[in-house]
C-alpha positions, 0 to 999 in steps of 0.5 A: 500500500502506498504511502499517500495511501496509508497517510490518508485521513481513513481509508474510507475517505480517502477513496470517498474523494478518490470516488468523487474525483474520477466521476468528476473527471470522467464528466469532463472528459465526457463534455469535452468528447461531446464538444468536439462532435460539433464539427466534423471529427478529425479521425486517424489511425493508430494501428489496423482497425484502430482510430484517434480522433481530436475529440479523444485528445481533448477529453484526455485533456479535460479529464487528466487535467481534473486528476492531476490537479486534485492528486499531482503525486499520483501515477496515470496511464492513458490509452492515448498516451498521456501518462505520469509517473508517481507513487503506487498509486495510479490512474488508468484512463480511457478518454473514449472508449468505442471510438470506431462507435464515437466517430461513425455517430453511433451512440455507444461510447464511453468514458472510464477512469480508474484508480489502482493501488499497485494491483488492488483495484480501488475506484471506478467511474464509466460515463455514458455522455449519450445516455447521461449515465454515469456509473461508478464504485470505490472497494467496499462503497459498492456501485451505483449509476446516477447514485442509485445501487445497482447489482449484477444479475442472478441469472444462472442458466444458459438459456437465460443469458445475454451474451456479449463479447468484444472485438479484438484488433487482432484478425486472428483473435477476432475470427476466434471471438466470432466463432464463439459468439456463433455458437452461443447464439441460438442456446443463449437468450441473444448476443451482443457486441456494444463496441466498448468494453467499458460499457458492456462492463457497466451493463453486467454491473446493473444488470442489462446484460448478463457477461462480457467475454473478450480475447485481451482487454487493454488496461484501460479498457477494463480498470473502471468497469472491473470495480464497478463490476466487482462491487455489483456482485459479478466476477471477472477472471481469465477462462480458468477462473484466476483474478483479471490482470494486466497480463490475462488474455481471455477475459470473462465478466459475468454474473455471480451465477453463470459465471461459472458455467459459462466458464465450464462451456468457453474453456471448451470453445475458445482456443486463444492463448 
């Protein structure tokens, strides 16, 4: 535990203003996103399949404005670059995730800020700017969209499932997820591909959707949503049911009871690494 950590007024407090800072930095980099959608979006390419746009830089700009601002000492890692060092504690940001989403008009896009302790997962805030959902957690606070709690959903058959999945940008990797996604169709409820992680990792936190399985989610992708889960009662692990980490390549979110047997069936179907 870092030492900022452990010299905080109380846990509790601490996370309660660490809490309120990324849900107050994830409405700005939101804002700023929104902004940027009033003129013609300037779109470039990363990598294949891969895209930045201006209005992902300006709410980097926004939202790490807000974080070092209120916690200069601290750490930070952002997908578009951005990054700090500090002490062990550190922010995992994502300006725009779903920007392929973001810069084609289509609404599903989000925002997420996280906040880590070495590998301790603290805080967590995903903002929808579309919707206006703002849906957020810190350890032991439990989660809640607009304020109000939410939990994951208790369902625990197959056939009752809403079965989401996520795209990698590896070509590979994606006709693998597809292949899965093809057999889970016609048993499950229905399946769905939102085009944001963060988004599909708030969706099993409230209960709109029942899982979320992808190949390799990026850091940023996942440290928001993963406390948010958590905290909601759901589970997030690699396909042998082991903790989500920075180094776990098939991921899976779920429910607390199709979890694992959704485990039991994709370790049969899925043949990544």
């Amino acid at each position: 535990m870092s030492s900022q950590y452990v010299l905080s007024t109380s846990r509790d407090a601490f996370l309660r203003v660490a809490h309120h800072t990324a849900v107050a930095a994830a409405l700005a980099g939101g804002r700023a996103a929104l902004q940027a959608c009033l003129s013609p979006l300037e779109t470039a390419n990363k990598a294949a399949h891969d895209l930045v746009t201006n209005g992902d830089l300006a709410s980097e700009k926004a939202l790490v404005s807000i974080l070092r601002t209120a916690f200069p000492q601290h750490a930070l890692l952002s997908e578009e670059g951005q990054g700090a060092e500090g002490d062990g504690l550190r922010w995992v940001v994502d300006p725009v995730d779903g920007t392929t989403n973001y810069a084609r008009g289509l609404p599903c896009w989000t925002v997420s800020v996280g906040l880590m302790d070495g590998d301790d997962y603290l805080v967590g805030a995903v903002y929808d700017p579309v919707r206006e959902e703002m849906f957020s957690a810190w350890k032991g606070g439990g989660a809640y969209l607009n304020g109000e709690p939410i939990r994951a959903r208790e369902t625990s058959t197959v056939d009752e499932c809403l079965f989401s999945f996520g795209l990698s940008y590896d070509s590979h990797e994606r006709a693998q997820i597809m292949a899965v996604s093809a057999h889970m169709a016609p048993i499950c409820m229905s399946v769905r591909d939102l085009g944001s992680a963060a988004l599909a990792l708030a969706y099993v936190a409230c209960g709109r959707m029942d899982c979320y399985f992808h190949s390799h989610l990026q850091p940023w992708d996942a440290v928001g949503g993963k406390v948010i889960l958590e905290e909601a009662g759901g589970l997030m692990t690699d396909l042998s049911g082991r903790p989500w980490t920075f180094a776990t390549r098939g991921t899976l979110a779920a429910g607390p009871k199709i979890h694992q047997p959704l485990l039991d069936m994709l370790g049969e179907l899925y043949e990544g690494d």
